[in-house]
C-alpha positions as CSV (number, residue, x, y, z in Angstrom):
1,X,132.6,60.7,123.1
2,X,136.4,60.9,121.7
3,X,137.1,58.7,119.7
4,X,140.5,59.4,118.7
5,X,143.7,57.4,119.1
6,X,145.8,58.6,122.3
7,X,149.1,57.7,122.6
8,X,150.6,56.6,126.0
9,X,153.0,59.9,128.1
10,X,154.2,56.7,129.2
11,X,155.7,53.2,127.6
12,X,157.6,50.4,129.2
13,X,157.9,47.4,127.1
14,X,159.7,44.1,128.3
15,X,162.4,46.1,130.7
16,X,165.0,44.5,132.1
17,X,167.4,46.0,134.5
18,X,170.5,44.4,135.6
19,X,173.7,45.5,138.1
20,X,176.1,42.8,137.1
21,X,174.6,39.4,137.7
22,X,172.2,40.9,139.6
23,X,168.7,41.3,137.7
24,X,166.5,44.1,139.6
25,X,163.9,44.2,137.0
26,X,162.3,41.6,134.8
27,X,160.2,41.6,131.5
28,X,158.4,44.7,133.2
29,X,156.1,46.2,130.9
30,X,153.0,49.0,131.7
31,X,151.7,52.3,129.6
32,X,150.5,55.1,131.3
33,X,148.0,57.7,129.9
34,X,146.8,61.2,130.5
35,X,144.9,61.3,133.7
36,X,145.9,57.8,134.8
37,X,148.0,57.1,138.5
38,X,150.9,54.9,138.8
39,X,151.3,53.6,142.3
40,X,155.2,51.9,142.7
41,X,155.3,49.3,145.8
42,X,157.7,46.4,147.0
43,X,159.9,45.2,149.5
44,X,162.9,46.8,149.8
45,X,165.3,45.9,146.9
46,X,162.2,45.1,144.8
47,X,163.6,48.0,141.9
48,X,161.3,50.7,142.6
49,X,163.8,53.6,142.7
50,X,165.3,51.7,139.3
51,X,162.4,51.5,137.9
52,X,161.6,55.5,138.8
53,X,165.3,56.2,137.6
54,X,164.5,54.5,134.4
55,X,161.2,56.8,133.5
56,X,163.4,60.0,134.3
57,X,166.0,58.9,132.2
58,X,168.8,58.9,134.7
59,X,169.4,55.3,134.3
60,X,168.8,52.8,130.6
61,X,167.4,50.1,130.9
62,X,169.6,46.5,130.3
63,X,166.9,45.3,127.8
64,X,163.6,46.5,126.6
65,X,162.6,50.6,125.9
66,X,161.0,53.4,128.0
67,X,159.0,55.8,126.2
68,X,158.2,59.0,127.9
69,X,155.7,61.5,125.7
70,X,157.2,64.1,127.7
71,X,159.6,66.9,127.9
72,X,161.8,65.1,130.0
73,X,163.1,68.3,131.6
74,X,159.9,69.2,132.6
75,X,159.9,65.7,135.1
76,X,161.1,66.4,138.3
77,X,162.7,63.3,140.5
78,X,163.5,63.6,144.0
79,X,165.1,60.6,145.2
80,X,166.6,58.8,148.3
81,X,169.7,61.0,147.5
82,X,169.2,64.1,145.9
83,X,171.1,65.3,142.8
84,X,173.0,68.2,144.2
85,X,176.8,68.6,144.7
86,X,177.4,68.8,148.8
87,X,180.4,70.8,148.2
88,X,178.8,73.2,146.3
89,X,176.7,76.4,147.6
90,X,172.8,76.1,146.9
91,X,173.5,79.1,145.0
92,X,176.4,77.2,143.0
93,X,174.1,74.2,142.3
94,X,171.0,75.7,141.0
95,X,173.1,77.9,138.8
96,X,175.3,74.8,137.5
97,X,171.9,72.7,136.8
98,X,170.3,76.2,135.3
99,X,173.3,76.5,132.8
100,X,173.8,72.7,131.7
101,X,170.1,73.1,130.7
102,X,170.1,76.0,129.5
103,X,167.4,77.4,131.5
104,X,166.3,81.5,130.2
105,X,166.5,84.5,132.7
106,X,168.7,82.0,135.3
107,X,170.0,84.0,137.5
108,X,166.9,86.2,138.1
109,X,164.8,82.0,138.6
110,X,167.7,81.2,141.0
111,X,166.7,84.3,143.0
112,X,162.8,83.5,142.9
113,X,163.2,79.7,143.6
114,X,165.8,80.2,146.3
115,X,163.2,82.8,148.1
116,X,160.2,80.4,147.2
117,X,162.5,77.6,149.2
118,X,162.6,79.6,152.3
119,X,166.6,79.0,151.2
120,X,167.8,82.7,150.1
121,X,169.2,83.1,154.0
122,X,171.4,79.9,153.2
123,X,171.8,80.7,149.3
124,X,175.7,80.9,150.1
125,X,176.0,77.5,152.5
126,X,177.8,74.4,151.2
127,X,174.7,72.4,150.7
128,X,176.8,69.6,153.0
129,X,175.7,71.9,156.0
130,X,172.1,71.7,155.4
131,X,169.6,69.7,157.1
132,X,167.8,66.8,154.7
133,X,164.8,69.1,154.3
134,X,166.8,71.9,153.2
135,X,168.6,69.7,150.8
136,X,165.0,68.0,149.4
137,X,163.9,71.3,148.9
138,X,167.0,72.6,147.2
């Protein structure tokens, strides 16, 4: 038996979320350790997407912290609207994100990941032509 001391990958303590007057989360608090599942329901409007926003780091929370024991740009998000520039080429995108973090050998990834996609036959598209799949995927 282990007996050691984990810490949480995950930490929310007493989060609050606001837009304005409008409060989407309250006093939410939860950790979240190796091996463990987090399952995210509600009506809509509930602050679901917030809350996942807020454990990427795409969002801060109002009050309260998120602690993520993680490299954050390992953590991949794909939400109702997917981060990517519409007037931009697939191509164009995944070399913009590949540069702002710095990613090694980018150009030679973008090739791999665009023919991994089933997206190197549309590598040189504006991504506002492609279908909802092909932008989830991109």
């Amino acid at each position: 038996m282990d007996a050691r001391p984990t810490s949480p990958l995950v930490s929310v303590r007493d989060v609050d979320k606001r837009y304005g007057m409008r409060r989407v989360l309250r006093e939410v608090s939860f950790e979240l350790n190796e091996g463990e599942t987090l399952l995210v329901t509600g009506p809509n409007g509930s602050g679901k997407t917030t809350l996942l926003r807020l454990l990427v780091g795409l969002q801060a929370p109002t009050r309260g912290t998120v602690g993520v024991a993680l490299d954050r740009s390992r953590i991949g998000y794909l939400g109702h609207e997917p981060l990517v520039y519409r007037e931009l080429t697939a191509l164009e995108n995944l070399d913009l994100y590949g540069r702002l973090y710095r990613v090694p050998e980018r150009r030679e990834r973008i090739g791999m990941l665009l023919d991994r996609l089933g997206l190197w036959e549309a590598r040189a598209e504006r991504v506002a032509r492609f279908s909802r799949g092909m932008t989830q995927r991109l």
